[in-house]
N, C-alpha and C positions, 0 to 999 in steps of 0.2 A: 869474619865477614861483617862488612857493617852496610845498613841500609839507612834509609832518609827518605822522608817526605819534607817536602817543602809547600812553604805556606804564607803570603803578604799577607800581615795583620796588622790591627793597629790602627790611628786615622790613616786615612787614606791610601792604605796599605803600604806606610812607610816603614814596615818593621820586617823582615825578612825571618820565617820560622824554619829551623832545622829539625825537626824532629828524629833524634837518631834512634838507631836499633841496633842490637848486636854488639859485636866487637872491635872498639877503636884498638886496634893491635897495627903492627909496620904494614902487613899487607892494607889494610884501608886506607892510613892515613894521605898515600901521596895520591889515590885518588880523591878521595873526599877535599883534602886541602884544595886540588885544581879545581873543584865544582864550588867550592866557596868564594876562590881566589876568583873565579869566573864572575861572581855577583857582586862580588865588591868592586872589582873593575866595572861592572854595568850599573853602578851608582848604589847598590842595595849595601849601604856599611852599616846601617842599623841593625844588628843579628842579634838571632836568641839562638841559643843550643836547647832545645829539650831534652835532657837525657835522662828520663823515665823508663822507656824501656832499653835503655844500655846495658850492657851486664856484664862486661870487661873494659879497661883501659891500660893503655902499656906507656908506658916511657916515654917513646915515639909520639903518642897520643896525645898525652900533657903537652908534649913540646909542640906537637901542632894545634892544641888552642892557646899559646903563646903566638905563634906565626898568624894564627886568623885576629887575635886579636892587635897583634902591631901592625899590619896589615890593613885593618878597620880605622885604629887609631889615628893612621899615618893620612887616611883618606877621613878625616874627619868624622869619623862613627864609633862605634863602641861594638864591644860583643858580654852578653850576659846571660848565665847558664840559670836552666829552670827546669826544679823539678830531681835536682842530684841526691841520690840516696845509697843507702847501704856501702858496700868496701869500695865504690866511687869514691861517693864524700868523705870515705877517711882516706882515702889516697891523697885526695885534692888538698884537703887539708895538711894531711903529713908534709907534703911538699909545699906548702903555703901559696899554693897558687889561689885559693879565696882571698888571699888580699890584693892579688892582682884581678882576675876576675868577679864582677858583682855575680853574687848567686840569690836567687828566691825560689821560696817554694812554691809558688805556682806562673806559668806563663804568664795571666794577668797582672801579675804583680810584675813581670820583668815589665812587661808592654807598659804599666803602669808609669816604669821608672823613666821611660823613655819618653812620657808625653810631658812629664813632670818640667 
């Protein structure tokens, strides 16, 4: 089960924050992707993923921060993860998706990259 807070940060709250919780596994992803898919249709392509308190990721999971972020991409914005730690970060990595996705260790810092 995965949860989310969402949250406009940034100037002028051009940065869209995901704060997730729980487990990005098959049953979340095709809902969460349509509640993203939803923001970036209504112009918010600027995303952060916080995923602090996440504590699984599956297959599926990886593959849908590929789709949010081509997705972002395609509509002129980016998506950047903040805050990824423990068997997250060496999943992310094992699969090299940090070099498709920027990651930082704190929000700030993502927001940072965006005003940059």
């Amino acid at each position: 089960m995965i949860d989310y807070r969402r949250r406009e940060i940034g100037v002028d709250g051009q940065v869209l924050l995901m704060e997730l919780s729980g487990q990005l596994d098959a049953a979340a992803c095709e809902f969460l992707f349509s509640v993203i898919d939803g923001e970036i249709e209504d112009g918010r392509n600027q995303l952060i993923m916080d995923c602090h308190d996440l504590r699984f990721i599956s297959s599926i999971g990886l593959g849908m921060l590929i789709r949010i972020h081509s997705k972002a991409k395609k509509n002129g914005g980016d998506v950047k993860l903040s805050r990824v730690h423990g068997v997250i970060a060496d999943v992310i990595k094992l699969v090299m998706l940090d070099k498709v996705l920027q990651i930082y260790p704190t929000v700030d810092e993502a927001v940072a990259a965006f005003e940059a």
